[in-house]
C-alpha positions in Angstrom: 20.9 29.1 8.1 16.8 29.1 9.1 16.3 28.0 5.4 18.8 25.1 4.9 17.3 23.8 8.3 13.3 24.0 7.1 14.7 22.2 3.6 15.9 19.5 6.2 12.8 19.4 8.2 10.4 18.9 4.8 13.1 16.6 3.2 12.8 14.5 6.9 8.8 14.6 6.6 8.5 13.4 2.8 10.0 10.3 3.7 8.5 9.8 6.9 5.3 10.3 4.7 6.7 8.0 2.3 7.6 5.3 4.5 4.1 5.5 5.8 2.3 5.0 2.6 4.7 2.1 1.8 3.8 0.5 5.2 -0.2 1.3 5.0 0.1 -0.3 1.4 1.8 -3.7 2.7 -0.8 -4.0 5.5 -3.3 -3.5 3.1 -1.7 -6.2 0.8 -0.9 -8.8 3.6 -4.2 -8.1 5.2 -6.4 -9.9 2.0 -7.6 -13.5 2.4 -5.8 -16.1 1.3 -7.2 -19.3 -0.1 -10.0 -19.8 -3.1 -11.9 -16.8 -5.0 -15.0 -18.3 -7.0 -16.9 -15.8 -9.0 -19.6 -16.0 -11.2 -19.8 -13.9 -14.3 -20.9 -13.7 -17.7 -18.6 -16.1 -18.8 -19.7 -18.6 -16.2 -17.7 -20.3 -12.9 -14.8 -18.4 -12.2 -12.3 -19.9 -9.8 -9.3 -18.5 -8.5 -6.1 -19.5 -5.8 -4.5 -16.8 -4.1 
């Protein structure tokens, strides 16, 4: 019985781990500006909407 409940208590952290990551990786996402990105490279003016 110990081992089927320490298979439920890993199975219970990989997805809170998971569901972390997923989270972090949204913020991360929603956090960029929005608006105009202008760049200039070696081909020129570079301008972008996001």
């Amino acid at each position: 019985m110990p081992a089927s409940r320490n298979l439920l208590v890993a199975i219970v952290v990989v997805l809170v781990a998971g569901l972390a990551v997923t989270g972090y990786a949204l913020y991360q996402e929603k956090k960029q500006p929005e608006g105009v990105e202008i760049s200039v490279g070696k081909n020129g003016l570079s301008i972008k909407e996001k």
